[in-house]
C-alpha positions as CSV (number, residue, x, y, z in Angstrom):
1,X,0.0,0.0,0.0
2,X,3.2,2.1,0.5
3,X,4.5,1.9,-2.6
4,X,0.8,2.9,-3.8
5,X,0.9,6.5,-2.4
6,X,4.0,6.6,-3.7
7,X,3.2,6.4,-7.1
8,X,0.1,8.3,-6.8
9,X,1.9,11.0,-5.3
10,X,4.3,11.2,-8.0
11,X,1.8,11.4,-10.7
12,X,-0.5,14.1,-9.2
13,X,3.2,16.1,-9.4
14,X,3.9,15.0,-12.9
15,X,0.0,16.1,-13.7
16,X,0.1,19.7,-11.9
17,X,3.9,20.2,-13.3
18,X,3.1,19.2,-16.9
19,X,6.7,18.8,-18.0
20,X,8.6,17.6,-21.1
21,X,9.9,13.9,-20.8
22,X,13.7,15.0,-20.3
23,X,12.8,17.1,-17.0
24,X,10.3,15.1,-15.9
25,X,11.7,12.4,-15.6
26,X,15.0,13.1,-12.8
27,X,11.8,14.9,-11.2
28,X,10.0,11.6,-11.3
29,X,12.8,9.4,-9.9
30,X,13.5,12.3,-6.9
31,X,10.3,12.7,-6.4
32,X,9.5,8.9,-6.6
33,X,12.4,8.0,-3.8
34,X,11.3,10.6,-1.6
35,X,8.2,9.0,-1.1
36,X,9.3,5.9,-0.9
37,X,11.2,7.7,2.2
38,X,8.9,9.6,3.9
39,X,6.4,6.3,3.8
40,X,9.0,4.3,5.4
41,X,8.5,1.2,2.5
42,X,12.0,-0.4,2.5
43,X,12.4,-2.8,5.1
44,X,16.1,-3.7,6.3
45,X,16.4,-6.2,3.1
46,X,15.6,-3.7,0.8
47,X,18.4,-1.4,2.3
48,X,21.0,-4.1,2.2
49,X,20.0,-5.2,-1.5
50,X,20.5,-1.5,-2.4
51,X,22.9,-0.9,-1.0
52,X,25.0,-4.1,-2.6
53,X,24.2,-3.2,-6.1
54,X,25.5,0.7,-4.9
55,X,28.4,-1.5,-3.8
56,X,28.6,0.3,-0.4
């Protein structure tokens, strides 16, 4: 359900911000992982999946 507001947050700001595809989307994927922050949806896994691909 998380992920769900998430992604509806991120297109109501894609719909009120009405950009071209070249801005919108590094505004997407900011936008995007900052909800996926302030929900709280990763879970210790997901943190330690990241941050092995990172390669941290």
């Amino acid at each position: 359900m998380k992920i769900c507001v998430s992604g509806i947050i991120l297109a109501i700001i894609l719909l009120i911000l009405n950009l071209s595809m070249w801005i919108a989307l590094p505004v997407a994927i900011i936008v995007y992982l900052i909800g996926i922050y302030l929900t709280k949806s990763l879970d210790s896994t997901d943190k330690a999946v990241i941050k092995e691909i990172i390669g941290k």
